[in-house]
Wavefront OBJ file of the C-alpha trace (Angstrom):
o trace
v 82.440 2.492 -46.533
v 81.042 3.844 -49.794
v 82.711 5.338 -53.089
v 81.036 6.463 -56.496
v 81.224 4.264 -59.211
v 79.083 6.502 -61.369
v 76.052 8.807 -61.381
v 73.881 5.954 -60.854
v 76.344 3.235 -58.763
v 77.594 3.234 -55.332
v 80.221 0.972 -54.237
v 79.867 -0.510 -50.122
v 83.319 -2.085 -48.548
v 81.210 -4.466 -45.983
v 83.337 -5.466 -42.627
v 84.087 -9.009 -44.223
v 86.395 -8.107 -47.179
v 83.082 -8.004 -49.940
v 81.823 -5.491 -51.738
v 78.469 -4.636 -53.139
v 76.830 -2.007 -56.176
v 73.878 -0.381 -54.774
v 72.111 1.623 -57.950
v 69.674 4.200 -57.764
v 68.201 7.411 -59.392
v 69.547 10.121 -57.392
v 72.840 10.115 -55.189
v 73.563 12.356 -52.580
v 77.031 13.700 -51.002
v 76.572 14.317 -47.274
v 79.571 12.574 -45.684
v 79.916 15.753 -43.414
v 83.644 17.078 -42.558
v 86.808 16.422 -40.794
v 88.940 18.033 -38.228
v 90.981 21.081 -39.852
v 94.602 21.509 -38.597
v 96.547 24.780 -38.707
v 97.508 25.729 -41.974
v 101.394 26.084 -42.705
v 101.701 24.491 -38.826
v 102.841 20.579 -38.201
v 100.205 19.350 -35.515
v 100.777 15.903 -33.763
v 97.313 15.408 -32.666
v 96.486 12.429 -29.834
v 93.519 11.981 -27.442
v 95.162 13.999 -24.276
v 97.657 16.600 -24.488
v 97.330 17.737 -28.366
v 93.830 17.135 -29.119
v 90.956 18.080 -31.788
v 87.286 18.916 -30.962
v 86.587 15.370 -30.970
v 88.711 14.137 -28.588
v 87.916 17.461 -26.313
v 84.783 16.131 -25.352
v 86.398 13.099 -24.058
v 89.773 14.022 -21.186
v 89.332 11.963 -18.647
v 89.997 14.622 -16.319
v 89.619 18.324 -16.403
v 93.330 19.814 -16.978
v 94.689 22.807 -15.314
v 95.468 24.235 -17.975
v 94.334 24.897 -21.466
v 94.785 26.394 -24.433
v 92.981 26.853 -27.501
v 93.723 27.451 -30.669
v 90.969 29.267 -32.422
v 88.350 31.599 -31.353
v 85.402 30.292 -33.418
v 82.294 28.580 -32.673
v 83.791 25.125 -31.602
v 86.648 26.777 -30.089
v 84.514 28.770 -27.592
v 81.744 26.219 -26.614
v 84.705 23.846 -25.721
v 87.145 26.516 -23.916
v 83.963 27.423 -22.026
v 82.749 24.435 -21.136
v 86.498 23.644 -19.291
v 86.813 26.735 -17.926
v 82.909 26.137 -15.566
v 84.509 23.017 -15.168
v 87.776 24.383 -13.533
v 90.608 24.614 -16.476
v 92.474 28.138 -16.622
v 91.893 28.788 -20.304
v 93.803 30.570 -22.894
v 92.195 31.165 -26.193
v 94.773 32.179 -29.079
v 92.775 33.387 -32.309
v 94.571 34.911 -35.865
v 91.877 37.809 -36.264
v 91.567 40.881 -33.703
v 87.737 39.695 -32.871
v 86.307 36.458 -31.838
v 83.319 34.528 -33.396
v 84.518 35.198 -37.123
v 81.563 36.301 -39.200
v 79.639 37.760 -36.115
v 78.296 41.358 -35.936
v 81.145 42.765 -34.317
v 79.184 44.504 -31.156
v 77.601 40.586 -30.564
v 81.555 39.553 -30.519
v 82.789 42.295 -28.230
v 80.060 41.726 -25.941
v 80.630 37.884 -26.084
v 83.999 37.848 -25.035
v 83.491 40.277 -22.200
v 81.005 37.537 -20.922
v 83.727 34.714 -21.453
v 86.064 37.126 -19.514
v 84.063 37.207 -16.664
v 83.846 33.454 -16.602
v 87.877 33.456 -16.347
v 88.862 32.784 -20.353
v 91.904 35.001 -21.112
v 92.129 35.565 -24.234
v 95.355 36.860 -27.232
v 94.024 38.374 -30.241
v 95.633 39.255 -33.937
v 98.205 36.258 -32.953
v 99.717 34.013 -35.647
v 100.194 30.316 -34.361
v 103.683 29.273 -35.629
v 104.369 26.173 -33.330
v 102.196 23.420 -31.575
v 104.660 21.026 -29.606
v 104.386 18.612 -26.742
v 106.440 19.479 -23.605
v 107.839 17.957 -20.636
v 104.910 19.378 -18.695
v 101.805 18.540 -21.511
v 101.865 20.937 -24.705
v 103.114 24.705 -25.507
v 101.705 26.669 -28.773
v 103.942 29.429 -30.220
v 102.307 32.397 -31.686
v 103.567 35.864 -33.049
v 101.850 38.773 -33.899
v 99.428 38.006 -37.141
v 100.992 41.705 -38.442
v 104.708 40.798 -37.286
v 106.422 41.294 -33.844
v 108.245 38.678 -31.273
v 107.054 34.969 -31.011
v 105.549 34.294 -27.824
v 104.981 30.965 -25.893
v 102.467 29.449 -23.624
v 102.251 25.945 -22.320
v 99.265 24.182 -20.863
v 98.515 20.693 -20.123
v 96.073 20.397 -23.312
v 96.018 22.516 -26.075
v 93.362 21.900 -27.679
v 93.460 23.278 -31.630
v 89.743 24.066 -32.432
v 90.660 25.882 -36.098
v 87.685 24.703 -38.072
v 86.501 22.067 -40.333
v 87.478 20.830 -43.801
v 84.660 18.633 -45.956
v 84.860 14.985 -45.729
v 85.580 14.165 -49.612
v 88.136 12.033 -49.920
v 88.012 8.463 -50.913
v 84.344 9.104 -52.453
v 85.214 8.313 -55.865
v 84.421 11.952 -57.045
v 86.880 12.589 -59.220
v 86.805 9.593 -61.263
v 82.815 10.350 -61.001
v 83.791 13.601 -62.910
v 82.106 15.623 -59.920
v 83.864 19.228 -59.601
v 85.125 20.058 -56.606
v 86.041 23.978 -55.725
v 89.744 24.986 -54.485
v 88.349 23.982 -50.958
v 87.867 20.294 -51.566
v 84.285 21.769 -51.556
v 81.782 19.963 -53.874
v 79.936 22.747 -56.042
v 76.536 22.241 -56.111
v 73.768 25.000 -57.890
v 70.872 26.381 -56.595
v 69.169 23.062 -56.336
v 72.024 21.022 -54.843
v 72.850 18.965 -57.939
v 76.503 18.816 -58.898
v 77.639 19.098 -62.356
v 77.080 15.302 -62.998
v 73.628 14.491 -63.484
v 71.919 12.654 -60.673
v 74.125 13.497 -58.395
v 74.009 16.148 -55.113
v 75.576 17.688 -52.319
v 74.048 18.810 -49.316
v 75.491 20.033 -45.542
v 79.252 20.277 -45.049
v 80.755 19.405 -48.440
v 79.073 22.419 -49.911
v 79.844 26.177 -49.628
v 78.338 27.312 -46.379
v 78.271 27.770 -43.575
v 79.271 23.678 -41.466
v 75.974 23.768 -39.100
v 74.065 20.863 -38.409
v 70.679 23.127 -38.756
v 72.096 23.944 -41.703
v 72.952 20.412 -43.249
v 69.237 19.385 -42.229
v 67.304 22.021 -43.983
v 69.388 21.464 -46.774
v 68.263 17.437 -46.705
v 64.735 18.617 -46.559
v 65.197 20.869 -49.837
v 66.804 18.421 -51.388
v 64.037 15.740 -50.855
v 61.418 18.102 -51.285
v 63.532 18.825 -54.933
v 63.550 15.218 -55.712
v 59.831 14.849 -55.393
v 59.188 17.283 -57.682
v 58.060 20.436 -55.613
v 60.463 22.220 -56.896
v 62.081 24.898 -53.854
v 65.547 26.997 -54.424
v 68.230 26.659 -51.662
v 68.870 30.131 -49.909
v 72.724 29.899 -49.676
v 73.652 32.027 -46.711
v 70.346 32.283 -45.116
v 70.275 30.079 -42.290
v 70.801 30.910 -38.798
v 73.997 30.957 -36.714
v 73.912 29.803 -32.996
v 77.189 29.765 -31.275
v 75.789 27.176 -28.370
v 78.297 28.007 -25.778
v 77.350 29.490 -22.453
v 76.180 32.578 -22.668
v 74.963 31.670 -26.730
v 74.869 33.996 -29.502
v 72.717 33.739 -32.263
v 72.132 35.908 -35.679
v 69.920 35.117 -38.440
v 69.359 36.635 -41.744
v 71.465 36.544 -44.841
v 75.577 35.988 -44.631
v 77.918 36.395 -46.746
v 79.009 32.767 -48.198
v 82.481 31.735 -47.466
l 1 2 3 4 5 6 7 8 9 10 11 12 13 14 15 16 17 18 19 20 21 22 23 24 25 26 27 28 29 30 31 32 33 34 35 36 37 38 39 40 41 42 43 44 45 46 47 48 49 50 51 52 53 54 55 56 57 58 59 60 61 62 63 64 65 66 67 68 69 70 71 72 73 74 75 76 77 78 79 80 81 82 83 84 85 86 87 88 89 90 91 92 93 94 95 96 97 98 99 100 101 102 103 104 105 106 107 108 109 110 111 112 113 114 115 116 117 118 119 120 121 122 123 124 125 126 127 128 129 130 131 132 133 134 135 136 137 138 139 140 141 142 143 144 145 146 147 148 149 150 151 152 153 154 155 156 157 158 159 160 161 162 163 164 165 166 167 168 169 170 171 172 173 174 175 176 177 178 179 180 181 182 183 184 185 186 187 188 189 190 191 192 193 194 195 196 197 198 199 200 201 202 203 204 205 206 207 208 209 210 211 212 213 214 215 216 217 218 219 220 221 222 223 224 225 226 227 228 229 230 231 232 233 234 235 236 237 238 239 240 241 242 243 244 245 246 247 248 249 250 251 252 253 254 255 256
């Protein structure tokens, strides 16, 4: 592992207890992000009843049930992908649309297709409980404008809620470098931080968390470094939402 020692010095933990000062030039912040839980909601996650995108991928066998928390890219494109396998999926999301950001007529039309390949979905609901049950897992929920709790139980849930950025442990704020109220680093136009020789690129930063996204942004930024000099266009790239059917959007979004 690797933590800041300055704008010029990086720190590497090796496997055998040492540790060694790399130094260079230019350092860049692109450890990606982390699993997001449910904010104001205790989740015990493990790797088969209460699990996280990451361990979705990997159930050894296809549940009967399932429900998701969150009605967002990842939260889709896994919920799909275990319903064409056979699940019975449930997909629980705060806001009265799916796909977030979306053009709402792509949304609409979206779920209608996930519909018809068996999701169910509840909309404008508030998750206020995520507990493990005799029979595999139940979520709680409640109208996100107020109204009686309701309860379904499944034999995963899976809680698909987002990402946070990967920034802890880095050594950035004895490095000085800012961080917004997100844990997010703030970069400028160019990428650079407000320390001198160092930058941000791909989930750390304000933006969208795409991996299309985090490459173009490595690109610019090594394309800045050699001296051809070319703005980042926060907000510009494209969206593709790569469950089955997949949506995709492109122009300029509004920066979260």
């Amino acid at each position: 592992t690797g933590r800041i020692k300055s704008a010029s010095e990086v720190e590497v933990a090796k496997e055998d207890g040492t540790t060694e000062t790399l130094s260079a030039k230019n350092i860049c912040i692109a450890t990606g992000s982390d699993v997001a839980g449910i904010p104001g909601v205790e989740v015990a996650f493990d790797t088969d009843t209460i699990v996280s995108s990451d361990d979705a991928i990997a159930l050894q066998k296809v549940p009967e049930t399932m429900v998701v928390v969150g009605g967002g890219v990842i939260g889709l494109e896994l919920g799909s992908v275990w319903a064409r396998l056979g699940a019975k999926v449930t997909v629980v999301e705060y806001l009265d649309k799916v796909l977030g950001p979306m053009d709402s007529e792509v949304s609409t039309a979206f779920q209608k297709l996930m519909v018809k390949q068996g999701l169910t979905f509840k909309l404008g609901a508030k998750v206020t409980a995520v507990t493990k049950s005799d029979k595999g897992a139940s979520v709680s929920f409640e109208p996100a404008k107020g109204g009686e709790t309701e309860t379904l139980d499944a034999d995963v849930v899976l809680v698909a809620t987002g990402r946070k950025p990967f920034t802890a442990g880095l050594g950035l704020e004895e490095a000085g470098v800012a961080l917004d109220d997100r844990g997010r680093v703030e970069i400028d136009a160019h990428f650079k931080t407000n320390v001198d020789g160092i930058y941000a690129i791909g989930d750390v930063v304000k933006g969208a968390m795409l991996a299309h996204k985090a490459e173009d942004e490595g690109v610019a930024l090594a394309e800045i470094l050699a001296a051809r000099r070319r703005p980042a266009m926060p907000g510009s790239a494209s969206r593709r939402h790569p469950a089955s059917p997949r949506a995709i959007a492109t122009g300029r979004f509004p920066v979260p």
